[in-house]
C-alpha positions, 0 to 999 in steps of 0.5 A: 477482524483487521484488514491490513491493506497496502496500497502503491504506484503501479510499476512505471508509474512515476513516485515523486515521493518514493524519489525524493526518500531515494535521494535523501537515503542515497546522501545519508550514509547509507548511499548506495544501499538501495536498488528499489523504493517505493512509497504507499499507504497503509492502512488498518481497519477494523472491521465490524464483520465477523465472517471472513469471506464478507470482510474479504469481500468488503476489503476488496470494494474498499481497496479497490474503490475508494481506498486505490486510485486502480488506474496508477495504484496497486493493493493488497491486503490481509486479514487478521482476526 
């Protein structure tokens, strides 16, 4: 089984990184294109768990800890067989 797990700033939260991409988009040629940006991170792990109630609840922990910092960062995942 795969977890596909997503991880980004909670909002109001500040994104240095997410705005340094704003800027360099906005003085492309495609300026003025984008009305929200954030970055994040992402990662794929295979899991050693067959039954999908486990590997949600093993997905859970590592997200939550010690994947996301929870105080400032947001996640979510999916499972894929």
């Amino acid at each position: 089984m795969i977890a596909r797990i997503c991880i980004g700033k909670k909002a109001g939260v500040p994104d240095p990184e997410a705005e340094k991409s704003r800027q360099q988009i906005e003085d492309s040629r495609f300026g003025g294109q984008i009305k929200l940006i954030s970055a994040g991170k992402y990662f794929e792990i295979k899991l050693a768990e067959g039954d999908e109630n486990k590997a949600k609840a093993q997905t859970e922990g590592m997200s939550s800890d010690p994947l996301a910092k929870t105080d400032i960062e947001s996640y979510r995942f999916e499972l894929v067989p």
